[in-house]
Each structure stands twice: as structure tokens, then as C-alpha cells.
C-alpha positions as CSV (number, residue, x, y, z in Angstrom):
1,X,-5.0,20.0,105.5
2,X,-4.0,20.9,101.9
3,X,-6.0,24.2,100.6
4,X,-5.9,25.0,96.8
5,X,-6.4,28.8,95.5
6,X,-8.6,29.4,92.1
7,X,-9.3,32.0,90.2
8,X,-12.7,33.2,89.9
9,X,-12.9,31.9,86.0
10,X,-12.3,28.7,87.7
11,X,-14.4,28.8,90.5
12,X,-16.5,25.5,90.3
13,X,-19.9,27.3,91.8
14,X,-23.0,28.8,91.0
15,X,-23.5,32.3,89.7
16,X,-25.5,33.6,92.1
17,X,-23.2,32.3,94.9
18,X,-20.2,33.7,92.8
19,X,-21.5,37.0,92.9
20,X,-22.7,36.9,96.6
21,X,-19.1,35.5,97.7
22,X,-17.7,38.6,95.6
23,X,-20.6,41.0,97.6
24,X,-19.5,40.2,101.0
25,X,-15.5,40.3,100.5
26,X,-15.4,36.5,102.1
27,X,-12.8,34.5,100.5
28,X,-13.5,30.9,99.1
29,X,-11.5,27.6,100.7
30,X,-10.9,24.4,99.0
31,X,-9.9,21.6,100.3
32,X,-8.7,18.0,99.4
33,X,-11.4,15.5,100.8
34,X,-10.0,12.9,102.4
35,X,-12.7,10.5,101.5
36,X,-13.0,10.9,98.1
37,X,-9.8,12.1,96.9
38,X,-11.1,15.5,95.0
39,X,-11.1,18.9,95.8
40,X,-14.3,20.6,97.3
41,X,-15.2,24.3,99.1
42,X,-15.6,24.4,102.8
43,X,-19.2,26.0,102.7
44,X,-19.9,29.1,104.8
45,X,-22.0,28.1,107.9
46,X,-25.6,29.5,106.5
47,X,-28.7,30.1,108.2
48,X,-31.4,27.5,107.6
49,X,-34.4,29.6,108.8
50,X,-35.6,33.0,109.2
51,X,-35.3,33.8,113.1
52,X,-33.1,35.7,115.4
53,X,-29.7,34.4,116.6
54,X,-30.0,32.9,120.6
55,X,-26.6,31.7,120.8
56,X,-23.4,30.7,119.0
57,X,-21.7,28.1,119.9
58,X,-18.4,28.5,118.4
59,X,-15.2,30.7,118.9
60,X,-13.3,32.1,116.0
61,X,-10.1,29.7,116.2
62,X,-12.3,26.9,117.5
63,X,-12.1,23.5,114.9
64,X,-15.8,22.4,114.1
65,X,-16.7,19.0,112.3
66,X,-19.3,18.1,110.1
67,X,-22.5,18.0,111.8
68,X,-21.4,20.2,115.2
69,X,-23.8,22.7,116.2
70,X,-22.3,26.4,115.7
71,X,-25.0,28.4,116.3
72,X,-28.5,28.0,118.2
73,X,-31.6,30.0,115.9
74,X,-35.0,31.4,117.5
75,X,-37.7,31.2,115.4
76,X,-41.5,30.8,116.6
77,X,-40.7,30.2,120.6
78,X,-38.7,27.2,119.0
79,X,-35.0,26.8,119.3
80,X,-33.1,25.6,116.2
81,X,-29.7,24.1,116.3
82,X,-27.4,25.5,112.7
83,X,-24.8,22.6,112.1
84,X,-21.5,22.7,110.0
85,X,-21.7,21.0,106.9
86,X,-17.9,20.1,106.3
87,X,-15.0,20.1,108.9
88,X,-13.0,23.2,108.9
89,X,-11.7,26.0,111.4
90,X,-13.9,29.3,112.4
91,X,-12.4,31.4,110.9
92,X,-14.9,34.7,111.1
93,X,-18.4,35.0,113.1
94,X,-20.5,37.0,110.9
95,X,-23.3,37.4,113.6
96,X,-24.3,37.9,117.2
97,X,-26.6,37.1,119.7
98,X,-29.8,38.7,119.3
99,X,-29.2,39.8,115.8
100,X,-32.4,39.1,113.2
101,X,-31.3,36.8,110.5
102,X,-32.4,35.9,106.9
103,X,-33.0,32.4,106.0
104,X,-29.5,31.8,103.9
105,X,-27.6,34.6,105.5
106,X,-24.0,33.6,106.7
107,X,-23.6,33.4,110.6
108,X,-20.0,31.7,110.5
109,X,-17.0,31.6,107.7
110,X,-15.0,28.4,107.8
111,X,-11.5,27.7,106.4
């Protein structure tokens, strides 16, 4: 995996996502896709829903591909699967189990 390192004048995201990134102290990983041959950020693992968290699925150190479930969200007696959206390593787990969670809080930090 080849990683790249910007500068936050450089930092090809939005404002409000600059400044939340800045916020939390989490640091932002790019990486070369392999697909299409241009860098992208490896997205934080966010939570889709407002709910509590039932159960992560994931270990920090564990590698997760696109579309593997990470962590398991309660919400309204129903349980709702929160899938990575790129490949990438856990590299933090920002929650835990039973923990209440905002719709777009981070639950897991990939690199």
C-alpha cells in the first residue's frame, strides 16, 4: 500500500470535514487506488443512523475490505449492520458496545 501525506492547504475535502478531522485529532490517510490510478482518503468508518452501538465486529490491527461489516447498530428493536466503505487496516475503535451514537459520528478510524 503506498500512503501520501498533505498538508492541510492541500487537503482535497470539504470544510466542514476539514474542521471536524482537525476537532477530533484523527489524522487523514491517502491512498493510491488501485483501480483507478489516483489518490483518494480512506474514509473514517461513520455511523449511518442514530442508535446505540450492539456490537463491533472488528479488532484494532484487523484488515477490513470494502463492504465488511465493522460494527452492528441498534436502533428501533432493529439491528443495523455499519460497513467499510474502502479497504484499509483498523487502526483506532472510537466506540463501544452499548455506547449511544449520533448519526455521522465515527465508530472506527482506518489507515
Amino acid at each position: 500500500m503506498q500512503l501520501l501525506n498533505v498538508s492541510w492547504d492541500t487537503l482535497d475535502c470539504t470544510p466542514a470535514r476539514r474542521d471536524a478531522i482537525r476537532q477530533t485529532g484523527h489524522s487523514v490517510c491517502w491512498r493510491r487506488s488501485s483501480k483507478t490510478k489516483g489518490w483518494h482518503s480512506v474514509p473514517d468508518v461513520e455511523a449511518h443512523i442514530t442508535g446505540t452501538v450492539w456490537k463491533i465486529e472488528v479488532a484494532v490491527g484487523d484488515t477490513v475490505e470494502e463492504g465488511d461489516t465493522v460494527v452492528i447498530l441498534e436502533s428501533m428493536k432493529m439491528e443495523m449492520p455499519v460497513e467499510a466503505e474502502d479497504s484499509g487496516v483498523v487502526k483506532e475503535i472510537v466506540c463501544s458496545e452499548g455506547q449511544a451514537v449520533s448519526e455521522g459520528d465515527t465508530l472506527v478510524v482506518l489507515e
